[in-house]
C-alpha positions in Angstrom: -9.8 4.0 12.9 -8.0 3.0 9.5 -7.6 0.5 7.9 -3.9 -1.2 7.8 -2.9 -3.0 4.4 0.4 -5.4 3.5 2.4 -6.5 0.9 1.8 -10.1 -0.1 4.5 -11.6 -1.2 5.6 -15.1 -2.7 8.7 -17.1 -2.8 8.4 -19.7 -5.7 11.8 -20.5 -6.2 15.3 -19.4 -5.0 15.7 -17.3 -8.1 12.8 -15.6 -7.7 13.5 -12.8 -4.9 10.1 -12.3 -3.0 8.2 -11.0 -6.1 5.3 -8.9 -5.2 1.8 -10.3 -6.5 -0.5 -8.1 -8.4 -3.2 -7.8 -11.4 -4.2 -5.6 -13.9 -7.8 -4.5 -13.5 -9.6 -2.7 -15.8 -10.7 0.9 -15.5 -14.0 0.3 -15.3 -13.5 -1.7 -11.6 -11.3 1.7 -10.4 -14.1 3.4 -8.2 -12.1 6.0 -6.4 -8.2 7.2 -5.3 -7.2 6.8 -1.9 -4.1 8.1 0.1 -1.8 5.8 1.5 1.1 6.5 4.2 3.5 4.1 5.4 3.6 2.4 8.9 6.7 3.5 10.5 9.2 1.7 12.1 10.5 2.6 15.4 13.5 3.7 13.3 12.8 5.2 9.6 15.4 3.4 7.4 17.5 6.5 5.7 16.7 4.9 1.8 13.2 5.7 2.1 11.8 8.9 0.0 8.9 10.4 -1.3 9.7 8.5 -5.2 10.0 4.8 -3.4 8.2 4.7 0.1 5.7 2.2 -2.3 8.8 -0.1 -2.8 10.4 0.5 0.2 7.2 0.1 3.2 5.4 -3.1 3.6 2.6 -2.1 5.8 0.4 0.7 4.9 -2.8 2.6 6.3 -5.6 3.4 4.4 -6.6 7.1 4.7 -10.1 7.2 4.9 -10.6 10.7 6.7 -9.8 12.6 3.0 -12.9 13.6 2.0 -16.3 13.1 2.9 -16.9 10.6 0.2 -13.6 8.8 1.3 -15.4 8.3 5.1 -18.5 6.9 3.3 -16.7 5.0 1.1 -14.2 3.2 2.9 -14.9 1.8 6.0 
């Protein structure tokens, strides 16, 4: 069982295309890495590689099976 994740994303205005929300957080609030892989369509769209499958996915699962410390971690 993983955990799936998504994009939020906001359209303020017509000018703004669907900007993706975020934040800076500090360092000190990073506790660990995890691994991400994309949810795949039926059909995987030809523009997506390795360098933009962050850009290009908006669904993702949550690896949590990476380490031992991951499994314990995340859940």
């Amino acid at each position: 069982m993983m955990y799936r994740i998504k994009k939020v994303s906001t359209s303020s205005s017509i000018l703004d295309k669907n900007k993706v929300q975020g934040s800076i957080l500090p360092l000190s609030h990073i506790r660990q890495s995890c691994m991400l892989f994309p949810v795949f369509p039926s059909s995987v769209p030809a523009q997506w590689k390795a360098d933009n499958i962050l850009d290009n996915a908006s669904s993702f699962y949550i690896n949590n099976w990476l380490s031992k410390y991951c499994y314990q971690t995340i859940y």
